[in-house]
C-alpha positions in Angstrom: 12.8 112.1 69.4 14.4 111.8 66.0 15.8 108.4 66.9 12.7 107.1 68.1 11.0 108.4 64.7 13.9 106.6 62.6 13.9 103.4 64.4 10.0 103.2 63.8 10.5 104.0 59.9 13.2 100.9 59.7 10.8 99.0 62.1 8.1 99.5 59.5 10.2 98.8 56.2 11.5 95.9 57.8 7.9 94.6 57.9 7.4 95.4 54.6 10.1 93.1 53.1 9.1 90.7 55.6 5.6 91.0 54.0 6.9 91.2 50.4 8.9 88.2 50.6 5.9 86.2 52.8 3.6 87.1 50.0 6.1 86.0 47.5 6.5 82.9 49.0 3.3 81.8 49.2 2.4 82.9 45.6 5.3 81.1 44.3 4.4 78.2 46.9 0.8 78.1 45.4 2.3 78.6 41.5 4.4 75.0 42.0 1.7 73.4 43.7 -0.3 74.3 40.6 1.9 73.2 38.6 2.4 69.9 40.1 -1.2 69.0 39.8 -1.3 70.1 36.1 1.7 68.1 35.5 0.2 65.3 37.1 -2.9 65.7 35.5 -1.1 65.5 32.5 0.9 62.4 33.3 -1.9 60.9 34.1 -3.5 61.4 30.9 -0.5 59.8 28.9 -0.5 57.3 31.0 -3.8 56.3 30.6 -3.2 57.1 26.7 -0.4 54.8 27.2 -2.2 52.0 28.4 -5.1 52.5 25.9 -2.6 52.4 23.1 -1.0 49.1 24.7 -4.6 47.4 25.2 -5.0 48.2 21.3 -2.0 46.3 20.5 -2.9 43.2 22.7 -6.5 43.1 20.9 -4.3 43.0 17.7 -2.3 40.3 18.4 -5.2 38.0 20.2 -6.9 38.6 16.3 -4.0 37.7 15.1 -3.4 34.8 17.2 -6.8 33.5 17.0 -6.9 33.4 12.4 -4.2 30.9 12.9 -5.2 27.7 14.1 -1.7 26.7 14.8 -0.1 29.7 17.4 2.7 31.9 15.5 4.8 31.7 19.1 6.5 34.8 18.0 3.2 36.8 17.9 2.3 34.8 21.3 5.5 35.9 22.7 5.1 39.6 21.6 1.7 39.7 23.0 3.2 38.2 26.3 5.7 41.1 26.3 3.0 43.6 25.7 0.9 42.1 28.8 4.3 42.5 31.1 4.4 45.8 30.0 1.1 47.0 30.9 1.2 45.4 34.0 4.3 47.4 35.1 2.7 50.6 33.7 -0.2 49.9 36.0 1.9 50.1 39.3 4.5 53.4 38.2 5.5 56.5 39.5 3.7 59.4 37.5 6.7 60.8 36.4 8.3 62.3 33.8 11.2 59.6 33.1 9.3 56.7 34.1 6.4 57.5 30.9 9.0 58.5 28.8 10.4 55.2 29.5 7.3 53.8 28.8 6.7 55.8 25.3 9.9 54.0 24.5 8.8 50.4 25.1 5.5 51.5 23.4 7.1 52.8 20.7 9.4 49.9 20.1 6.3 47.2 20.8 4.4 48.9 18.0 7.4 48.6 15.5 7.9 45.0 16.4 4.1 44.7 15.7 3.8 46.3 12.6 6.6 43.5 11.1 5.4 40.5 13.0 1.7 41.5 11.6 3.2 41.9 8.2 5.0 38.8 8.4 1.9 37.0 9.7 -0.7 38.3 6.5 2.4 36.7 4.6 1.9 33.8 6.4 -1.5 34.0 6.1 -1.4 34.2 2.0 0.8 31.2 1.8 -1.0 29.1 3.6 -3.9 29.5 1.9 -2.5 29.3 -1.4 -0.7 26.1 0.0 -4.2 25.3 1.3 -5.2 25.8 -1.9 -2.7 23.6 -3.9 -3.6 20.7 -1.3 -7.0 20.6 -1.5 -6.2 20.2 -6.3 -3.5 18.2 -5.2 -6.2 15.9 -2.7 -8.5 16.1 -5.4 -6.2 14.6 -8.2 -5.2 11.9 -5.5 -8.7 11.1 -5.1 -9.7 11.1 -8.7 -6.5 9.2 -9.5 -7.6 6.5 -6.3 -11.0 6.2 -8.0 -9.8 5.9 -11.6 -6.7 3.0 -10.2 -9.9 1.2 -8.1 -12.1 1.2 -11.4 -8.9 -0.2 -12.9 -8.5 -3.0 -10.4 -12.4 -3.2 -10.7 -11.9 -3.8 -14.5 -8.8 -5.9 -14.1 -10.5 -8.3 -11.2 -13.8 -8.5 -13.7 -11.4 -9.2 -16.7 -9.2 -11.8 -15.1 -12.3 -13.4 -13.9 -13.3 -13.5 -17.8 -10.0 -14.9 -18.9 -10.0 -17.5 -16.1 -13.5 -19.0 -16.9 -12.9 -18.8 -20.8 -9.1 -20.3 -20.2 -10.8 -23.8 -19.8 -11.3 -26.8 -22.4 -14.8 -27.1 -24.6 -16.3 -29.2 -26.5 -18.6 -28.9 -29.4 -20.2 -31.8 -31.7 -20.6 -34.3 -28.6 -22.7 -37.6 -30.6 -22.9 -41.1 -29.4 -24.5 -44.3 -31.0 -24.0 -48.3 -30.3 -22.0 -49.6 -32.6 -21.1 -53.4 -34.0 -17.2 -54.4 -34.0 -16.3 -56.5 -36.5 -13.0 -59.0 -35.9 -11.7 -56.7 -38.8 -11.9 -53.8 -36.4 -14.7 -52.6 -38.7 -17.5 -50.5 -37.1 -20.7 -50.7 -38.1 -23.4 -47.9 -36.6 -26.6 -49.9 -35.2 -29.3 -48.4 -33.1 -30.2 -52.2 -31.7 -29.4 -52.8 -28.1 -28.8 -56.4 -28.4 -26.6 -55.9 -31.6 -24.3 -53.0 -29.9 -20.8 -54.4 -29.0 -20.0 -51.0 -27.2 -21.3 -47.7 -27.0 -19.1 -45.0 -29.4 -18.8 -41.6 -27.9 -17.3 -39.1 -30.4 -16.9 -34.7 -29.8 -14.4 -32.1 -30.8 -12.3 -30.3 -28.4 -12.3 -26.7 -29.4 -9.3 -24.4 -30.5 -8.6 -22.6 -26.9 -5.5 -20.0 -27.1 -6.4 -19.3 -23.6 -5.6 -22.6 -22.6 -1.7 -23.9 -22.5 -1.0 -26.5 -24.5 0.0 -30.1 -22.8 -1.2 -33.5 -21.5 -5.2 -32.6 -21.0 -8.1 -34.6 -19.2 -11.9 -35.0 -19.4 -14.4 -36.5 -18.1 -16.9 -39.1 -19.8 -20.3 -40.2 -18.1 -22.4 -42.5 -20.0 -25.9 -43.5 -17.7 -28.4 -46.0 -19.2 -31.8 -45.5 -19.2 -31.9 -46.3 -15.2 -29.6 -44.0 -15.1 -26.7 -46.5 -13.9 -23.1 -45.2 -14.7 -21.5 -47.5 -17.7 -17.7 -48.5 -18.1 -15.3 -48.1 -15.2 -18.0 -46.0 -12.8 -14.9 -44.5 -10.6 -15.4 -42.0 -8.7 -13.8 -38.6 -8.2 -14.1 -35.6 -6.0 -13.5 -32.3 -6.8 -13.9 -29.7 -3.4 -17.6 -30.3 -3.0 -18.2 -32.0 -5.6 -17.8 -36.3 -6.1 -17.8 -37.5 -10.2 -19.2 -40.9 -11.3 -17.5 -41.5 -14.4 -17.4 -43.9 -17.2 -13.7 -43.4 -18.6 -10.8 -40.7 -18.6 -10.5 -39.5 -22.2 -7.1 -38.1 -22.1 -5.0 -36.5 -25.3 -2.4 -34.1 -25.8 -3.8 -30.6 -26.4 -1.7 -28.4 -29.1 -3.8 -25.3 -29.1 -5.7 -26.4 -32.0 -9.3 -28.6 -32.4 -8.6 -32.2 -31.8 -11.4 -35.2 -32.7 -11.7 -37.7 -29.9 -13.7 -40.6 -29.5 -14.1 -43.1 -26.7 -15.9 -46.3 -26.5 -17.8 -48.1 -23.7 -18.8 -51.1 -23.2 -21.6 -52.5 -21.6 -22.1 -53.6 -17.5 -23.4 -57.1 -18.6 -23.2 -59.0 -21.1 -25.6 -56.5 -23.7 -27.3 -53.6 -23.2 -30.6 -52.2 -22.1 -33.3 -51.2 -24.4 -33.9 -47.1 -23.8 -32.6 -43.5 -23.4 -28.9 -43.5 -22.9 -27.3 -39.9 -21.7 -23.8 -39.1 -22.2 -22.0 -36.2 -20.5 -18.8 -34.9 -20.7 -17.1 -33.2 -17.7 -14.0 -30.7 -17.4 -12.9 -31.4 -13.9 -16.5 -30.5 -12.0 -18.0 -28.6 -14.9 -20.1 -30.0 -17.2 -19.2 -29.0 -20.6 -21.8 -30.9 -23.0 -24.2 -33.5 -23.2 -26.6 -35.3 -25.7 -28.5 -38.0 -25.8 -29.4 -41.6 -27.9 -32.0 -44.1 -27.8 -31.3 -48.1 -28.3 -34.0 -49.9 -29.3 
């Protein structure tokens, strides 16, 4: 009797350890399975902190990217790594190591950031002040092209002036029949049947834009039907053909010379009328008067 009363009091403590340590078990069990999901929940959450973090830095470097309108390739390439990054992130184990991994990369992305953003507002404030000292540097270039094309402006106009006023002129152009004596003796007359020849006397003016040398003009002397007198050659000068009565040529020195020509007439006297004398420098005509034989 006392046996069977002992083995049912180690019957019944053996149950109770075996009860003890089933309820242990499963409390412990429940406590790590607890745990697991608030560690998890908490890996999550810096992993999604993470990745927040990480999508801040891209938005950085695309505002950074985008003020330049020439790429800085190393902010281009440091965005690149921060896109590789997040993309791994996106596809990792929740675990401890792996985020802590990840803090690390962060953490050494957001260094690298702060002195490539740096280096960039740098950038940034030279190339505006470059910018800058282009645009004065433009507008001197400019002002300097305008003042050099008012230059050639006033150069072109001014060597047009010199050209035009480098050319021969003549002032005190007269001309009158006169009678020649066998003496050589002239004698004025305003008859038509006394004149011997027509006398055609003018100055050449003092020119120190014209060279001195061997110089040439022009005389035309037309009758009163307007017929050329004296040699009546011809000349042409680019458009431009010259009935002339004689060459007066002379020796120019820089200084006023007196000329006079003579011309005698087509037949054997001439013409009672209006006689016209011009004087021609090449195709220009330089002066011209007028006498009447009676």
């Amino acid at each position: 009797m006392e046996n069977s009363n002992s083995k049912s009091t180690g019957l019944k403590v053996a149950l109770g350890i075996l009860l003890a340590l089933f309820l242990g078990t499963g409390f412990y069990t429940s406590k790590l399975y607890n745990d697991k999901k608030e560690t998890e929940a908490v890996l999550t959450k810096e992993k999604e902190q993470v990745m927040a973090d990480l999508n801040n830095m891209a938005k950085q470097y695309d505002i950074a990217i985008g003020e330049n309108e020439v790429a800085n390739q190393n902010l281009v390439e440091a965005r690149a790594r921060i896109e590789g990054l997040m993309d791994s992130l996106k596809i990792s184990q929740n675990s401890v190591n792996s985020l802590w991994r990840y803090k690390k990369q962060f953490l050494a992305l957001q260094e690298e950031m702060d002195v490539l953003l740096a280096e960039n507002d740098k950038l940034k404030v030279e190339n505006s002040l470059l910018a800058t000292s282009l645009d004065s540097t433009q507008l001197q270039l400019a002002e300097r092209t305008m003042f050099t094309d008012s230059l050639l402006v006033q150069n072109t106009e001014l060597a047009t002036v010199v050209e035009n006023a480098a050319v021969l002129q003549t002032v005190g152009l007269k001309a009158y029949g006169v009678i020649e004596r066998t003496s050589g003796k002239l004698i004025p007359t305003e008859r038509s049947r006394r004149s011997d020849k027509i006398r055609v006397c003018y100055t050449v003016a003092k020119n120190t834009l014209v060279g001195a040398g061997d110089k040439e003009l022009y005389v035309q002397v037309l009758d009163p039907n307007d017929n050329v007198l004296g040699a009546n050659e011809q000349i042409q000068f680019e458009d431009k053909i010259l009935n002339y009565s004689l060459v007066s040529k002379f020796n120019y020195e820089n200084r006023s010379l007196n000329i006079c020509e003579f011309v005698a007439p087509n037949n054997d006297e001439f013409e009672e009328g209006r006689y016209t004398v011009n004087v021609f420098n090449e195709k220009e005509l330089i002066s011209s008067t007028e006498f009447t034989l009676k």
